[in-house]
N, C-alpha and C positions, 0 to 999 in steps of 0.2 A: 513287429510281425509275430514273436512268440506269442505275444498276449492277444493277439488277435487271435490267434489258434486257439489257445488257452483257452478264451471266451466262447468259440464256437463250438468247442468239445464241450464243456459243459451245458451249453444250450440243446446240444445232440441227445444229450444223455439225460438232457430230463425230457425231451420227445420221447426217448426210449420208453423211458418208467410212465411217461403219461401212455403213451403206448399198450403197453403188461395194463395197468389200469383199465383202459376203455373196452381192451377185449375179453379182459375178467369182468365186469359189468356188463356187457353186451350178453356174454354167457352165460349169466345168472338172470337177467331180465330173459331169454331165450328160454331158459331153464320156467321161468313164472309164467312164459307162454302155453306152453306144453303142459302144464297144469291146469289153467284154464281151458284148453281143448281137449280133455279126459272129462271135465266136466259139461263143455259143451257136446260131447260125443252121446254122454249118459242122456242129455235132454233131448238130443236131433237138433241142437240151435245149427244158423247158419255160421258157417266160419267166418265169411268176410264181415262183417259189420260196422256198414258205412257213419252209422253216428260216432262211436267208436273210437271213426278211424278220424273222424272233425276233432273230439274232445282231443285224443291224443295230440292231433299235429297242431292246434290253439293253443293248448297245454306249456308245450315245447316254444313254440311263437314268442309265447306271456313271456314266460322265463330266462328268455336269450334276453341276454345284455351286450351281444358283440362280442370281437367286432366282428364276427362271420356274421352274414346282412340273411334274414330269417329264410328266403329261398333255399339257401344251402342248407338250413337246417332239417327244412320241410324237404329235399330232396335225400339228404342221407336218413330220416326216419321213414319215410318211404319205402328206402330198399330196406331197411330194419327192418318193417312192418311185414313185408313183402317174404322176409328170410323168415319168419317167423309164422306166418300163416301156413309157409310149406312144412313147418313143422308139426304144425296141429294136424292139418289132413291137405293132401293131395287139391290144386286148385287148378281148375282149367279155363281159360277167359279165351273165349272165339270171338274173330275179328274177319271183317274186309282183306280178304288177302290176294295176292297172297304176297309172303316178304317184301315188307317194305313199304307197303301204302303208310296215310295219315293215322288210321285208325290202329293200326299194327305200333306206329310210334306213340298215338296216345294212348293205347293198353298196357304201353310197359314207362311210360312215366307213370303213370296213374297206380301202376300194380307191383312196378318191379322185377328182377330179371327172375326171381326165385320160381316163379309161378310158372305155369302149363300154360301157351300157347299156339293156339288151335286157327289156323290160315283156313276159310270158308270162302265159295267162289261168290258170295253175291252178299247182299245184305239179308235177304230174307231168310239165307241159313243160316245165319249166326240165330234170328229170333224162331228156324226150330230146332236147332240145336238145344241151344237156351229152353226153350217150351218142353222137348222130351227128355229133358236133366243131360243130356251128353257133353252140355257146357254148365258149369256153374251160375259163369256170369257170360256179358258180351259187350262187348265194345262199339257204339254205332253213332253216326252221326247225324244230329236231327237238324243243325239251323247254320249257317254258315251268314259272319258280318255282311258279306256284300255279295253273294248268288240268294240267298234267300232260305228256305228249307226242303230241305232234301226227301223228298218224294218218297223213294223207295223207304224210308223208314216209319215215315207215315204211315203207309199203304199197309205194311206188315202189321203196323198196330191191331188195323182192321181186321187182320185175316187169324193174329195168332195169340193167345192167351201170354203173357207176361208183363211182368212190372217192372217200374223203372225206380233201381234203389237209390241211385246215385248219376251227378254230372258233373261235366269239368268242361271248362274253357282253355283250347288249345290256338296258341298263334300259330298261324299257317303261312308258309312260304312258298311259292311255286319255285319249279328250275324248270327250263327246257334239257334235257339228258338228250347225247345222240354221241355216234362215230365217227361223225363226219360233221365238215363246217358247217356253217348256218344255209350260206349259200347253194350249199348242196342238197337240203331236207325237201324232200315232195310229199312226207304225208307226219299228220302230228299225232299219237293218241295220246287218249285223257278221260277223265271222267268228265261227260256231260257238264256239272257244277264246275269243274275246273276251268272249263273254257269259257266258261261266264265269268270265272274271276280274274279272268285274264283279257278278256275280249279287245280291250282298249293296246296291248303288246300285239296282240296278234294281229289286229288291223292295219300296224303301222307296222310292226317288223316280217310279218309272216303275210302281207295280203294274196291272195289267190291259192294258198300253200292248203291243201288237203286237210280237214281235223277229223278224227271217225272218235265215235264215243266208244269206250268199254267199260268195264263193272269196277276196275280199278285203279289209280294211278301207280300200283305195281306191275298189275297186269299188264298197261301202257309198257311200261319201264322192259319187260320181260318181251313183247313184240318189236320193241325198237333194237332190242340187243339183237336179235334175230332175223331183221331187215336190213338191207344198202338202204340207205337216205332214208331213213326213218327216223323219228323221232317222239320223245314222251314228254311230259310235263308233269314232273312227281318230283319228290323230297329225294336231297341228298343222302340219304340212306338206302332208297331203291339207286341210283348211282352207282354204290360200291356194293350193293350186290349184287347189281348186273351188270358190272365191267364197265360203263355208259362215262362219258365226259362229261360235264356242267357246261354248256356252252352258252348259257345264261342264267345268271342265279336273279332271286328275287323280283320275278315277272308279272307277280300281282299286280291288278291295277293299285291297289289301295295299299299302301303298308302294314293299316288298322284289319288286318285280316284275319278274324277269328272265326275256327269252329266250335261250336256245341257239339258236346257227345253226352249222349244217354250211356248208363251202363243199365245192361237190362238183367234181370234173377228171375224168381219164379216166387219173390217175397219182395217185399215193401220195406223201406226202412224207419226206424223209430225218429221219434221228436228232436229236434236239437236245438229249435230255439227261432233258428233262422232258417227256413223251410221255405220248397214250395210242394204245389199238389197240380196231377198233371189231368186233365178231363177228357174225355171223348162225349161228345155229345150229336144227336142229331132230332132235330125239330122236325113240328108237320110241314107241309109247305102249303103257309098260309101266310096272310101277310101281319107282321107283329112278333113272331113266335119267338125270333132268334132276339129281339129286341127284346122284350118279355124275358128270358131267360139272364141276360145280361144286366135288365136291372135290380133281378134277385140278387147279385152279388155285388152291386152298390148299395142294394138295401142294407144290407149285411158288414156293408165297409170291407168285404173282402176282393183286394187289389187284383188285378188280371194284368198279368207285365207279358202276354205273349196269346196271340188268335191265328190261328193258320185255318184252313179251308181244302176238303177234298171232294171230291164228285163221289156221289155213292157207287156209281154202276148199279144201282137198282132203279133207278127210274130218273128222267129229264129232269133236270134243274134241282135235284136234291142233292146235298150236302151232307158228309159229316164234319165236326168243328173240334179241334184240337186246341182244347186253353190250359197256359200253365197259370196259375194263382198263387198270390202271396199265400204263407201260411202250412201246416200241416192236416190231413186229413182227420188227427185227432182233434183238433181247436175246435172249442166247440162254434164259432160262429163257419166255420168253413164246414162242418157237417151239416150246421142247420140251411148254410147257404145252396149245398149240393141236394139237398132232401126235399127243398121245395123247389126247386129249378128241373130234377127229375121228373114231378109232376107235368111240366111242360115238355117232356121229350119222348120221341119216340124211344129212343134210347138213351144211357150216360152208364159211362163207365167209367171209375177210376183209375188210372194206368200208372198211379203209384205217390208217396210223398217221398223228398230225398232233401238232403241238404243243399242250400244254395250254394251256388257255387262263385265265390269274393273274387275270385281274382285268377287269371288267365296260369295257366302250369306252361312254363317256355322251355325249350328245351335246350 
């Protein structure tokens, strides 16, 4: 038994000194931070800088040999990153609010607790917040694994000037939250998309049970606290901050439940290698046009991994078309491919190049 002691004291005591170590290097790399953003200040560069932020957390990836498995790695340089940007200058990232939605949880994995966070009641204020600089960046979510893509953030493309510097892949988990049993709940709120990815629980545990849509699954969360027999269907984090029970976790239909989120700026981000480039475009309405425009960027060999579709509201049966493409806006075949495919639109707009995004952030 002494030497078992013996052996755990010494074990202690070099955590200790590895300890003094890591937050003497944390402090000096903090220190190399804040010299870089006295430089960035002098130019007007932006602070967050999403290529940047790939090279660093690859970087870090390459270099771990274990046995911490590279998520944790990429999770503690995050909040690194995150401590460090607040050092350069003040960040503000506006999200879907308010406390507690998805988009609220994937703006502080993605950014960290260091940073300013800005709760907005709908989607389309985060892109003018973002648009008249009162947010830096924003937080929003454009395509969900199995509801489809989310409307309102489309729709804002249309309406508001901003680019899309950066995205991330979030796994998503439904709960139903309430104060009462199940057998109790008469009415459920959710966001619209939420109820679609849930559709297959609720027709078999909830059939006839009321669902009313609102702008957020905190919002949901923040009405159920506040009703008898009400209930939400949002993230265990709206939960405990609205007092609310889990009366059923993991309600998705699909396990495989991932959101897309844009982060949106007021600038585009540079090259990194592994890119895409996001399009707005709209054709005459004639027949061939959109067809026509699609084989300029097989001419080109330049890939199209995603096509969504919106009604203009300008006139019957017209379209605008939302494509992301392999590639960045600076390649030169993804220029030359955008340059001649413009000729065929009534419009095209670029809505940004950012790093793809490898692999889902869980939380």
């Amino acid at each position: 038994m002494p030497k078992k002691s013996d052996d755990l004291s010494k074990l202690r005591h070099e955590i200790d000194q590895l300890d003094e170590q890591l937050v003497h290097l944390l402090n000096r790399r903090a220190e190399v931070v804040v010299q870089i953003g006295k430089l960035k200040n002098r130019s007007n560069e932006a602070i967050y800088v999403p290529d940047r932020e790939k090279k660093v957390l690859d970087h870090v990836r390459t270099v771990n040999k274990g046995p911490l498995p590279d998520k944790v790695i990429s999770a503690i340089y995050r909040e690194l990153m995150s401590g460090c940007i607040a050092l350069e200058k003040p960040l503000k990232v506006g999200y879907l609010g308010p406390e507690g939605s998805f988009s609220n949880i994937a703006a502080v994995l993605k950014f960290g607790a260091a940073v300013e966070y800005v709760p907005l009641p709908d989607i389309r204020s985060v892109f003018m917040d973002v648009a008249r600089g009162h947010c830096n960046l924003g937080m929003v979510p454009v395509e969900n694994s199995l509801g489809g893509s989310v409307i309102d953030t489309l729709d804002a493309f249309l309406e508001l000037d901003v680019k899309i510097c950066a995205e991330m892949i979030f796994r998503i988990h439904h709960n139903l939250l309430a104060n009462c049993p199940l057998e109790q709940i008469r009415v459920i709120y959710s966001k619209p998309e939420v109820f679609a990815q849930c559709r297959n629980w609720l027709s078999m545990q909830m059939k006839g049970i009321q669902t009313v849509p609102v702008a957020s699954t905190s919002r949901a969360a923040e009405l159920a606290a506040q009703e008898p027999n009400a209930a939400a269907i949002g993230s265990t984090l709206a939960s405990e901050l609205y007092k609310l029970a889990v009366v059923d976790e993991n309600i998705e239909d699909n396990p495989n439940n991932f959101t897309r989120f844009f982060v949106i700026s007021r600038y585009t981000a540079k090259p990194t290698g592994q890119d895409k480039t996001a399009i707005l475009f709209a054709t005459a309405h004639r027949a061939g046009t959109l067809a026509d425009v699609l084989d300029i960027f097989r001419k080109y060999k330049v890939n199209l991994t995603n096509i969504d579709t919106r009604p203009s509201g300008n006139q019957t049966w017209e379209y605008y078309f939302f494509v992301d493409t392999e590639g960045h806006y600076e390649d030169p075949q993804v220029q030359a491919a955008i340059a001649e495919a413009r000729e065929h639109c009534l419009l095209l707009s670029v809505l940004g190049s950012f790093a793809k995004a490898t692999e889902p952030i869980e939380k």
